[in-house]
MDTraj code that builds the backbone (N, CA, C; nanometers):
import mdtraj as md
import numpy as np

residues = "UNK UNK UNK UNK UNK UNK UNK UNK UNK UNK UNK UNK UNK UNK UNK UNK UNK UNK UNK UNK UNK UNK UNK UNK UNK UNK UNK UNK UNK UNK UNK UNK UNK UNK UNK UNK UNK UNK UNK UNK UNK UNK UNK UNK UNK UNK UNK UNK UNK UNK UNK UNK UNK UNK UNK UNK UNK UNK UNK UNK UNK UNK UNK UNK UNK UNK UNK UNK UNK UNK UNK UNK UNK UNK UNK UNK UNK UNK UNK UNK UNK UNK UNK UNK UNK UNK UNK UNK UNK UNK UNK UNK UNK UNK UNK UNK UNK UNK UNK UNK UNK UNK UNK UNK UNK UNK UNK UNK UNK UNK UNK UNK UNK UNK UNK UNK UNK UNK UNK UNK UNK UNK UNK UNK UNK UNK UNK UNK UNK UNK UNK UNK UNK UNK UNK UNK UNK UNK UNK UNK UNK UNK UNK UNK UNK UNK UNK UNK UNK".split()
xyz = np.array([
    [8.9697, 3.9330, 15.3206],
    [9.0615, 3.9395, 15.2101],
    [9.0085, 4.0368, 15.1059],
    [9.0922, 4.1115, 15.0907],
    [9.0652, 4.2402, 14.9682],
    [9.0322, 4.1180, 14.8214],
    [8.9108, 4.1541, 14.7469],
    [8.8842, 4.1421, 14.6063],
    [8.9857, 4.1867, 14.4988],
    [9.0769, 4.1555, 14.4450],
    [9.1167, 4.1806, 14.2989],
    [9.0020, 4.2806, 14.2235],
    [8.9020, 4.2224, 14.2280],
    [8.7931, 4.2457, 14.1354],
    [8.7333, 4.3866, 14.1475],
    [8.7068, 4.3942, 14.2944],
    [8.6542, 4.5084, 14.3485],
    [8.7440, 4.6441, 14.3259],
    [8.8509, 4.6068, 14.3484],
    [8.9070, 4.6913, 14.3322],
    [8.9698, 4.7365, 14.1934],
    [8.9732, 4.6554, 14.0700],
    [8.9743, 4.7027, 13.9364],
    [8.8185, 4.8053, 13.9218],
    [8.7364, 4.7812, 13.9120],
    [8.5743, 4.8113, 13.9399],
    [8.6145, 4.9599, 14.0124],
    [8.7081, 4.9830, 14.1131],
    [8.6489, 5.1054, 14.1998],
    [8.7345, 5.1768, 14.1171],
    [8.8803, 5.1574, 14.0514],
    [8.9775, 5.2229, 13.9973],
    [8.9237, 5.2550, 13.8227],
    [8.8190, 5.1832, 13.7344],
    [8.7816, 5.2190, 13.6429],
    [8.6435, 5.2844, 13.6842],
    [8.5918, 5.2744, 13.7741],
    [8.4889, 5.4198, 13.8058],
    [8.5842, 5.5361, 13.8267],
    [8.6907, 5.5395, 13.9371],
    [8.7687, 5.6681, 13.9541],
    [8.8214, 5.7539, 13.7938],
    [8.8593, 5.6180, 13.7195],
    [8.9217, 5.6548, 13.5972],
    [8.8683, 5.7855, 13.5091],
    [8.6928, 5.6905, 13.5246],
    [8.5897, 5.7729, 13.4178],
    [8.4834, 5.8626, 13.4853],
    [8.5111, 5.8694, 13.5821],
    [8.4606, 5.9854, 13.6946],
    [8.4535, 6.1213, 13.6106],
    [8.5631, 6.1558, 13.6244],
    [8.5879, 6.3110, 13.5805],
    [8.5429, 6.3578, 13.4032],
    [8.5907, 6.2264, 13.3429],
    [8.5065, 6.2147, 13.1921],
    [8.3436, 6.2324, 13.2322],
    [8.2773, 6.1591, 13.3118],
    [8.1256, 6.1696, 13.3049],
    [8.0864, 6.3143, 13.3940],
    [8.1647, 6.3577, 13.4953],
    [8.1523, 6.4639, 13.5208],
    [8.1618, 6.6095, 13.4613],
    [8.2577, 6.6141, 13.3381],
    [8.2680, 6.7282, 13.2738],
    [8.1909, 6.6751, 13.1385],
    [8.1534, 6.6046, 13.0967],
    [8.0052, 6.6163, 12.9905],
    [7.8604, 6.6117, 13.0528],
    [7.8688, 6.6454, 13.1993],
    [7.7130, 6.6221, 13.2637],
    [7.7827, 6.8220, 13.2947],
    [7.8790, 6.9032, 13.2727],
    [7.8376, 6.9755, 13.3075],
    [7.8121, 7.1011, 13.2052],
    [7.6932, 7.1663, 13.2339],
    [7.6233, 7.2549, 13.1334],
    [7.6818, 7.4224, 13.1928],
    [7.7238, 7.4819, 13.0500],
    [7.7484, 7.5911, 13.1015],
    [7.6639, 7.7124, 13.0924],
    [7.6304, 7.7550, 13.2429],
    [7.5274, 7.8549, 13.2312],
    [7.4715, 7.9421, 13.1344],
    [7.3493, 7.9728, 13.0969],
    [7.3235, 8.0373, 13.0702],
    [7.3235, 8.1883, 13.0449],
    [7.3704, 8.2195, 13.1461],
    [7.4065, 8.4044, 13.1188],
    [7.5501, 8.3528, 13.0815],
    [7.6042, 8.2695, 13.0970],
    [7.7634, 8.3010, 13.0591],
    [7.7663, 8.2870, 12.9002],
    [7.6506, 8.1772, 12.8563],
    [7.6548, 8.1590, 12.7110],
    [7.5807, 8.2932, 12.6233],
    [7.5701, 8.3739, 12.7019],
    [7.5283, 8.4716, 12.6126],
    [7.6635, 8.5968, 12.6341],
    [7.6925, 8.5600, 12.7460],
    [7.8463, 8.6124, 12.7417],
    [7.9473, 8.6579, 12.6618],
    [7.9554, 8.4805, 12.6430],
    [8.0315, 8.4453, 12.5309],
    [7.9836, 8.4793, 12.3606],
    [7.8367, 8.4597, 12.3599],
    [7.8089, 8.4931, 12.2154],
    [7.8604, 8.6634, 12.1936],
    [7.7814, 8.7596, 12.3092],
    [7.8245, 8.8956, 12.2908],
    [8.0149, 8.8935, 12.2514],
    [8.0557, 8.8233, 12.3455],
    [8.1963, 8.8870, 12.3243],
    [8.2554, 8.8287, 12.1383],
    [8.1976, 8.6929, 12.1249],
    [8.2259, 8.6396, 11.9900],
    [8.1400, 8.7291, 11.8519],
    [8.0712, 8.8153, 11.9334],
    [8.0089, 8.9422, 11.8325],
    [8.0697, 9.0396, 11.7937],
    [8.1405, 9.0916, 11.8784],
    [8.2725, 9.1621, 11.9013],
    [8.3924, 9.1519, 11.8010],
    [8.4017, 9.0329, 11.8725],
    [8.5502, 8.9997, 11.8271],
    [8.4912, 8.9376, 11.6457],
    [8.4171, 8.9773, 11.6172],
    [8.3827, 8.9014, 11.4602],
    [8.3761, 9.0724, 11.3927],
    [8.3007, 9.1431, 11.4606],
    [8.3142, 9.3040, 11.3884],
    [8.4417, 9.3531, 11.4014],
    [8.5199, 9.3107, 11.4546],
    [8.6650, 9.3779, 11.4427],
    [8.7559, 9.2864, 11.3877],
    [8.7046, 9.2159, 11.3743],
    [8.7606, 9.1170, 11.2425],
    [8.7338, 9.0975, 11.1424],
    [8.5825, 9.2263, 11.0931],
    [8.5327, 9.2204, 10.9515],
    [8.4707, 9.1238, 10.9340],
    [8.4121, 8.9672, 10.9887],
    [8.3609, 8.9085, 10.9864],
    [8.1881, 8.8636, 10.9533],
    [8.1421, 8.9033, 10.9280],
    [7.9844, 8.9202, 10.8356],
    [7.9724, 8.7972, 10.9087],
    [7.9966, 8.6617, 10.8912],
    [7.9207, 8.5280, 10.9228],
    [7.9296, 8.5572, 11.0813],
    [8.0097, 8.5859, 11.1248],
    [8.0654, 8.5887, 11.2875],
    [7.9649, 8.6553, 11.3604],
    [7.9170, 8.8072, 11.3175],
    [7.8877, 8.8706, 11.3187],
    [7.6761, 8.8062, 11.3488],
    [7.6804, 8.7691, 11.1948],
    [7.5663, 8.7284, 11.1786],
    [7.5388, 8.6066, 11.2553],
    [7.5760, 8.4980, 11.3702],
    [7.6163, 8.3290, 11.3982],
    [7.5208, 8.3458, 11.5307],
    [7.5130, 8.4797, 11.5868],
    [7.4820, 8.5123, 11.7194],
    [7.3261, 8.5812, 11.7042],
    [7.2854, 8.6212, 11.6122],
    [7.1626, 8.6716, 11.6094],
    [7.0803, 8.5917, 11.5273],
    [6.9386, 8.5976, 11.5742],
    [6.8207, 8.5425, 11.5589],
    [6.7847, 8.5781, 11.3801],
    [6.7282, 8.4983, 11.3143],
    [6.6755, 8.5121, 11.1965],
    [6.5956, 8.6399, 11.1864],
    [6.5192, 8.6754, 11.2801],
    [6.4393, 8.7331, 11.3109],
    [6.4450, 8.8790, 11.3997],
    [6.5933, 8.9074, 11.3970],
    [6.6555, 9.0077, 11.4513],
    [6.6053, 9.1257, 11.4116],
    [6.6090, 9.1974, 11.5309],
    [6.5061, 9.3393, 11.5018],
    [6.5923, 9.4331, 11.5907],
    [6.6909, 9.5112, 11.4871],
    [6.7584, 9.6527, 11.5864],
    [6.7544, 9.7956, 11.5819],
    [6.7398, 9.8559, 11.6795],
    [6.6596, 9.9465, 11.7332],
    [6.4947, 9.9717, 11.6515],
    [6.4106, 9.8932, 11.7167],
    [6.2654, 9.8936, 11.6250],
    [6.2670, 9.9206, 11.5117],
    [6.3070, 9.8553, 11.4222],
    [6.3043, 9.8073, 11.3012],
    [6.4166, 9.9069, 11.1991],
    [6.5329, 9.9705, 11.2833],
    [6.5975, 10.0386, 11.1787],
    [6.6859, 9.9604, 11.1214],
    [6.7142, 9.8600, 11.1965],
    [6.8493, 9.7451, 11.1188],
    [6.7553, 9.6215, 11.1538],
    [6.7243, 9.5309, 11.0369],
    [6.7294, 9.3675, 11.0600],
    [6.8796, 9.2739, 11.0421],
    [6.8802, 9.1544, 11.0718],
    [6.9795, 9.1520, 11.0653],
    [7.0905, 9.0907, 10.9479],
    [6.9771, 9.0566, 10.8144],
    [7.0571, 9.1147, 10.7224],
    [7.1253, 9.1897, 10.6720],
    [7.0721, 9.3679, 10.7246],
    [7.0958, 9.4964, 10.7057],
    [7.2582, 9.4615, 10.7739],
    [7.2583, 9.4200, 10.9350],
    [7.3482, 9.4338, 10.9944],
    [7.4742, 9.3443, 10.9587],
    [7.4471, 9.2469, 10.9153],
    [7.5794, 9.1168, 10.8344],
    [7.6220, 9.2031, 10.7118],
    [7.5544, 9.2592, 10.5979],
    [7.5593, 9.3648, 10.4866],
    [7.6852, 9.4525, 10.5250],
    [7.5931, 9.5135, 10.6486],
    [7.6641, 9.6644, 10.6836],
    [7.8307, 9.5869, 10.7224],
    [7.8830, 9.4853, 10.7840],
    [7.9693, 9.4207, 10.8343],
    [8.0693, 9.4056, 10.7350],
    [7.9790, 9.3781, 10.6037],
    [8.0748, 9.3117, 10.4811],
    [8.1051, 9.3740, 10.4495],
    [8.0132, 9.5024, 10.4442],
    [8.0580, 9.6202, 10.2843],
    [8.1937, 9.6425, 10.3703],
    [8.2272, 9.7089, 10.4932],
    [8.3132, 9.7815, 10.5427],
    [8.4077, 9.6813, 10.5437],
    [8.4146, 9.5478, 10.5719],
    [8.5305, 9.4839, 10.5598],
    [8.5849, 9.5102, 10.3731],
    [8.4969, 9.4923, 10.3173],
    [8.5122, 9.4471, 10.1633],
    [8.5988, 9.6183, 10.1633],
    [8.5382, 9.7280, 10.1875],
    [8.6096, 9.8581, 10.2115],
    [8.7577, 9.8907, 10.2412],
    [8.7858, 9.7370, 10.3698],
    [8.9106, 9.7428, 10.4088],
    [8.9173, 9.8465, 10.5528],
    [8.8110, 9.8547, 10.5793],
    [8.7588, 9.9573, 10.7247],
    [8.7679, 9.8731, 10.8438],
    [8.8259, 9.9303, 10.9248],
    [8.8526, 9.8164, 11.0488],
    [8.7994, 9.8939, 11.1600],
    [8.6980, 9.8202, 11.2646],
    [8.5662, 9.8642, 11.3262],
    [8.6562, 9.8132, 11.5056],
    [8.6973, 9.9231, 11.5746],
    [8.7492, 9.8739, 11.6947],
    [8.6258, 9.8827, 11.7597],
    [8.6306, 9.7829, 11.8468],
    [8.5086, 9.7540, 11.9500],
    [8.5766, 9.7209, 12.0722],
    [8.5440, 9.8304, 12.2158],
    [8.5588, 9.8127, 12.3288],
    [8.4323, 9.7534, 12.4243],
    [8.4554, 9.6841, 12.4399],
    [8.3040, 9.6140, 12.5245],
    [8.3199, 9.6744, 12.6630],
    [8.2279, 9.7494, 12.7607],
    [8.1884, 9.7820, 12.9154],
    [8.1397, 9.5963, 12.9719],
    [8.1521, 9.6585, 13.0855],
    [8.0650, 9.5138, 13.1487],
    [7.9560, 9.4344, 13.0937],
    [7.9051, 9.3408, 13.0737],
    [7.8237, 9.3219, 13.0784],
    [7.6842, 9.2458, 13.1941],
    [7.5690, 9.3457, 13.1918],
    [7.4579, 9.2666, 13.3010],
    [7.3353, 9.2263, 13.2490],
    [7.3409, 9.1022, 13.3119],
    [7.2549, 8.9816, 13.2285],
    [7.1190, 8.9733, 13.3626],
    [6.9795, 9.0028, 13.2891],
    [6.8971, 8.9696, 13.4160],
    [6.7951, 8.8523, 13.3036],
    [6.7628, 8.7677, 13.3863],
    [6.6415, 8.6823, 13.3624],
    [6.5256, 8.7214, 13.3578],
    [6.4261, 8.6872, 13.2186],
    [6.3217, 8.8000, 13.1544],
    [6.2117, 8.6483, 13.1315],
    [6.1842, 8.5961, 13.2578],
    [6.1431, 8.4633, 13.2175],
    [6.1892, 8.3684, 13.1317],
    [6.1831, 8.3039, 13.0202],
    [6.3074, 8.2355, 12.9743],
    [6.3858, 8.2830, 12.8241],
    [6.3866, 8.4081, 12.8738],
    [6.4565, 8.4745, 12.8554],
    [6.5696, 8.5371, 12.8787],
    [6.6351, 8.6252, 12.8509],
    [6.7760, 8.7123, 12.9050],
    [6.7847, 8.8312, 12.8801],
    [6.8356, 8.9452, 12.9132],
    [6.8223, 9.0529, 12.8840],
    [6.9496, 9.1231, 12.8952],
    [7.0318, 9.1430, 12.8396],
    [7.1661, 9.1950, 12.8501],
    [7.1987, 9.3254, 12.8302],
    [7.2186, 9.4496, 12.9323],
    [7.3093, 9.5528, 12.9094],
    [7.3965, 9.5665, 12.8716],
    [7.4834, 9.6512, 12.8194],
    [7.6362, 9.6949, 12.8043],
    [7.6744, 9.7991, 12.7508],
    [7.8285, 9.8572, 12.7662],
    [7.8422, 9.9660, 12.6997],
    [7.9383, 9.9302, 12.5911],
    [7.9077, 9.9702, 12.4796],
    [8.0349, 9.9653, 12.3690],
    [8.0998, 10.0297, 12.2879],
    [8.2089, 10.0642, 12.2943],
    [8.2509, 10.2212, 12.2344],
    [8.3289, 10.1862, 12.0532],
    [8.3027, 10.2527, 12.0024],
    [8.3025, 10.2110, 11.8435],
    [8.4178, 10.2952, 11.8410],
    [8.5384, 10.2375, 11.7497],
    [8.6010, 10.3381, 11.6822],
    [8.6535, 10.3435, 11.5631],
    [8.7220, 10.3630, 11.4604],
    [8.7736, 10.3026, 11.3210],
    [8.9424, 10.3548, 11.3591],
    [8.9944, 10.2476, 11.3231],
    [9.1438, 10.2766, 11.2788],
    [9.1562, 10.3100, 11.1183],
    [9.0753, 10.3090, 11.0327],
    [9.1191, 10.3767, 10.9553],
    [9.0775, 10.5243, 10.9183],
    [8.9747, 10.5277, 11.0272],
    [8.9275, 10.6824, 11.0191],
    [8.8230, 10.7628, 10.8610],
    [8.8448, 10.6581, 10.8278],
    [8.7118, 10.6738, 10.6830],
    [8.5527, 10.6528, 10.7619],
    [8.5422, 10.5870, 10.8517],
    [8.4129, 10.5761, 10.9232],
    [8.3222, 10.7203, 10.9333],
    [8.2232, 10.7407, 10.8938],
    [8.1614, 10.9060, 10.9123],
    [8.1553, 10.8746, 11.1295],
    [8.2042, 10.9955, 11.1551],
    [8.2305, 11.0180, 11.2754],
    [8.1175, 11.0359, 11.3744],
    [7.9574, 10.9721, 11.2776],
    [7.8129, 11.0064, 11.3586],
    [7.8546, 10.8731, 11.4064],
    [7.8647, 10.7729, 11.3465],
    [7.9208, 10.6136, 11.3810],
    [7.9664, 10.5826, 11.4605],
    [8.1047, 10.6787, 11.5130],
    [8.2028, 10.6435, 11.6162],
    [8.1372, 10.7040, 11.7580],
    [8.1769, 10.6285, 11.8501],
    [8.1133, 10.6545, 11.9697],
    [8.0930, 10.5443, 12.0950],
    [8.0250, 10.6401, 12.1740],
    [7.9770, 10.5465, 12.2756],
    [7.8518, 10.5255, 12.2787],
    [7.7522, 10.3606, 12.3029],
    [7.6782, 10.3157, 12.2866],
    [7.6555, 10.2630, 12.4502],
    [7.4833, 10.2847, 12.4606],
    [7.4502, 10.2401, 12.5711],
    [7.3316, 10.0824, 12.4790],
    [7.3695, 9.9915, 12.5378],
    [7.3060, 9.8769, 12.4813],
    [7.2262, 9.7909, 12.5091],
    [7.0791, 9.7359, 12.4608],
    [7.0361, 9.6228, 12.5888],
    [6.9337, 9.5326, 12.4587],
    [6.9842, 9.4189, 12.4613],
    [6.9569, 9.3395, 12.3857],
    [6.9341, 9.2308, 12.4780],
    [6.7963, 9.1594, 12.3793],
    [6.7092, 9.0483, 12.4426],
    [6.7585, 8.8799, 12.3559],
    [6.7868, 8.8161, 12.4554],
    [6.8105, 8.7016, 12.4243],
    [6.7170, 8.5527, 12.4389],
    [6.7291, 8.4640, 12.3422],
    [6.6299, 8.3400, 12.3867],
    [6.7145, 8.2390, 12.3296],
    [6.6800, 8.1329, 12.3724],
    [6.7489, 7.9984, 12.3183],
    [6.6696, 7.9376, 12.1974],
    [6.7368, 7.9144, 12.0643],
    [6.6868, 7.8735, 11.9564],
    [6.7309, 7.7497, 11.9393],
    [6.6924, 7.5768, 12.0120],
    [6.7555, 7.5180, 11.9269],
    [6.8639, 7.4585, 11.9775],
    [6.8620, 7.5253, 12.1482],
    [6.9840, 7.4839, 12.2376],
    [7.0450, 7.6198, 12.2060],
    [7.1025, 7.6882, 12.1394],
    [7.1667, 7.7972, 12.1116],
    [7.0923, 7.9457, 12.1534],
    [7.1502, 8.0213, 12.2604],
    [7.1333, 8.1699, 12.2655],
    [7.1384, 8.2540, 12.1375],
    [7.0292, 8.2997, 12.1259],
    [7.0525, 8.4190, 12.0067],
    [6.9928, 8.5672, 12.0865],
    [7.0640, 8.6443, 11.9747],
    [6.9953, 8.7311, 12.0293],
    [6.8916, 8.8016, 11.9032],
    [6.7479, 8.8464, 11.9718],
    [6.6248, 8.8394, 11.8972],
    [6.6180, 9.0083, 11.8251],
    [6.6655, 9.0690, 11.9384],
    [6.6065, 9.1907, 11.9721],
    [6.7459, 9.2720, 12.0486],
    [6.7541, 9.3641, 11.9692],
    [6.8400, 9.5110, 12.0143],
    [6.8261, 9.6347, 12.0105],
    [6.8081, 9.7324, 12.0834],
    [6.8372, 9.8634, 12.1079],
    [6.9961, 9.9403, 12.1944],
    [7.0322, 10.0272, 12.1173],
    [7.1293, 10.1342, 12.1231],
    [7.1172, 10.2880, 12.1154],
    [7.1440, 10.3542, 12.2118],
    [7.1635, 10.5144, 12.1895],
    [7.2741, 10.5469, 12.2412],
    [7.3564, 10.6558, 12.1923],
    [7.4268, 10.6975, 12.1794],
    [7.4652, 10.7632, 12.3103],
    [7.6132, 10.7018, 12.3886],
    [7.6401, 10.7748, 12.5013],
    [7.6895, 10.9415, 12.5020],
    [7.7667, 10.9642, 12.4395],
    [7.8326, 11.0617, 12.4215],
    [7.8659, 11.0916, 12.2450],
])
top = md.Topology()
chain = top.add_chain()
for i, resn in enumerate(residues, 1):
    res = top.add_residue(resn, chain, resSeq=i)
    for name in ("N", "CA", "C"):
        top.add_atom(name, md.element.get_by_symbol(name[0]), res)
traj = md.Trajectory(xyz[None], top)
């Protein structure tokens, strides 16, 4: 004879199955730096200074010491506060493991729609910035850029 019992029991495990399954699951690592790059993006072309600044390390150091990343949240504001709007095309991005670390390539091409930008600015960028987890959170520590074209 089938249990009543047993079978409430197997139908409230089925219930909360998929609840305990999607908070046991963690989303990778290269994808979370993915996501921070692209939410870097999408915060400079939105004039965004905090957005901008949410993804990098306290301790941010770009291209050996020409921008920290105060310099770089600053540089974000003045041009929004300007009313300068910063288009950003993101290339692929490739993520290799640097011990527990990350190391991310990409290409990103700068442009201004309002065209007040000095035109050394606009361009294509070859990119590779180093990432670590602060805290549970990917930041990124460390960046270098030169100029594609």
């Amino acid at each position: 004879m089938v249990n009543i019992r047993n079978i409430v029991r197997l139908l409230l495990v089925l219930a909360w199955l998929p609840a305990y399954l999607a908070a046991c699951r963690h989303t990778p690592d290269e994808e979370q730096v993915r996501q921070a790059i692209a939410a870097v993006a999408e915060a400079a072309e939105a004039g965004s200074a905090g957005g901008v600044g949410a993804s990098l390390s306290e301790a941010f150091d770009g291209n050996n010491g020409s921008l920290d990343r105060r310099e770089l949240v600053n540089m974000v504001r003045v041009l929004a506060l300007r009313g300068e709007h910063i288009g950003v095309t993101m290339g692929p991005v490739t993520i290799e493991p640097r011990g527990e670390r990350l190391l991310a390539t990409f290409t990103v091409t700068l442009s201004s729609g309002s065209g007040r930008l000095l035109p050394d600015q606009l361009g294509i960028y070859q990119v590779e910035s180093a990432w670590r987890s602060e805290d549970g959170t990917w930041r990124c520590y460390s960046a270098k850029w030169k100029r594609s074209m």
